[in-house]
C-alpha positions as CSV (number, residue, x, y, z in Angstrom):
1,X,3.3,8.7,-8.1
2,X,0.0,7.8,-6.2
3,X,-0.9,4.4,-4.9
4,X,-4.1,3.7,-3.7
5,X,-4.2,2.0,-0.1
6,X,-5.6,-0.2,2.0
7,X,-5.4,0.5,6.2
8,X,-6.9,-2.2,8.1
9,X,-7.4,-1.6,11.6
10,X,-6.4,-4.9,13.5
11,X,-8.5,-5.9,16.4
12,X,-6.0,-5.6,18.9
13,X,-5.1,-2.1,18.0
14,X,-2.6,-1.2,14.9
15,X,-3.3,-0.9,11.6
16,X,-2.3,-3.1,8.6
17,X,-1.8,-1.5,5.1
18,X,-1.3,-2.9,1.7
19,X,-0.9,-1.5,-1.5
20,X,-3.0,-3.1,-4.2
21,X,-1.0,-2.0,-7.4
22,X,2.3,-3.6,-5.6
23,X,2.7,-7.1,-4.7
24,X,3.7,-8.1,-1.3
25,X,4.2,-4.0,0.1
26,X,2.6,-4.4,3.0
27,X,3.7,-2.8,6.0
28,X,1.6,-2.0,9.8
29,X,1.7,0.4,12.4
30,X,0.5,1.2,16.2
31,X,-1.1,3.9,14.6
32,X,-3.1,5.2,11.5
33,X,0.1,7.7,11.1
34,X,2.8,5.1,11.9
35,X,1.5,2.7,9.7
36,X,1.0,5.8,6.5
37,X,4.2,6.8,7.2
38,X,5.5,2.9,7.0
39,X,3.6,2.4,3.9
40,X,5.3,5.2,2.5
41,X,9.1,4.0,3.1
42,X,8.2,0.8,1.8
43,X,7.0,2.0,-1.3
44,X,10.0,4.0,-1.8
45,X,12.0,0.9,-1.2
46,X,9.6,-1.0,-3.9
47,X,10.2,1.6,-6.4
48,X,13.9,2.0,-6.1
49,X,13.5,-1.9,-6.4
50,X,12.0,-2.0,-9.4
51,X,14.5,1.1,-11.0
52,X,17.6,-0.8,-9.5
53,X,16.4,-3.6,-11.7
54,X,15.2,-2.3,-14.3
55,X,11.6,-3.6,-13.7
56,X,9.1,-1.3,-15.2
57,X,7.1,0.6,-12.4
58,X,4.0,-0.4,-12.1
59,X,1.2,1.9,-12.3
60,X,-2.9,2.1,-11.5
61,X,-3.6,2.6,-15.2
62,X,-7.1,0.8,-15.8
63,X,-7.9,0.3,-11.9
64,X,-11.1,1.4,-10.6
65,X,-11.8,1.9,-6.5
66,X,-15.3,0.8,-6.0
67,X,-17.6,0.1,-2.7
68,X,-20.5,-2.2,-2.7
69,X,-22.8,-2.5,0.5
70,X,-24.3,-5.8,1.0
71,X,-27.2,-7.0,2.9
């Protein structure tokens, strides 16, 4: 499956990243690769979560990615 992200660069250095479609999987990083890469077990863990369960997992179905500038 493919989750969109969201990496936010913290203003003391590391990144933040959250994934929209999940609730609460948010993970962080020193780096932009440390922080993908710890995005990427946590979504594993959020997924075997919801199968361990028996939660549905959830999807992006009807989500739309848009940027808007702003004066």
């Amino acid at each position: 499956m493919r989750y969109t992200v969201i990496l936010e660069q913290e203003s003391n250095g590391g990144y933040v990243v959250s994934v929209p479609a999940l609730p609460g999987c948010v993970s962080q990083g020193d780096s932009r690769t440390e922080a993908l890469s710890n995005i990427r077990e946590a979504v594993q863990l959020y997924l075997d979560d919801c199968i361990d369960s028996g939660e549905p997992i959830p999807t992006e179905a009807g989500r739309e990615i848009v940027e808007v500038d702003a004066a």
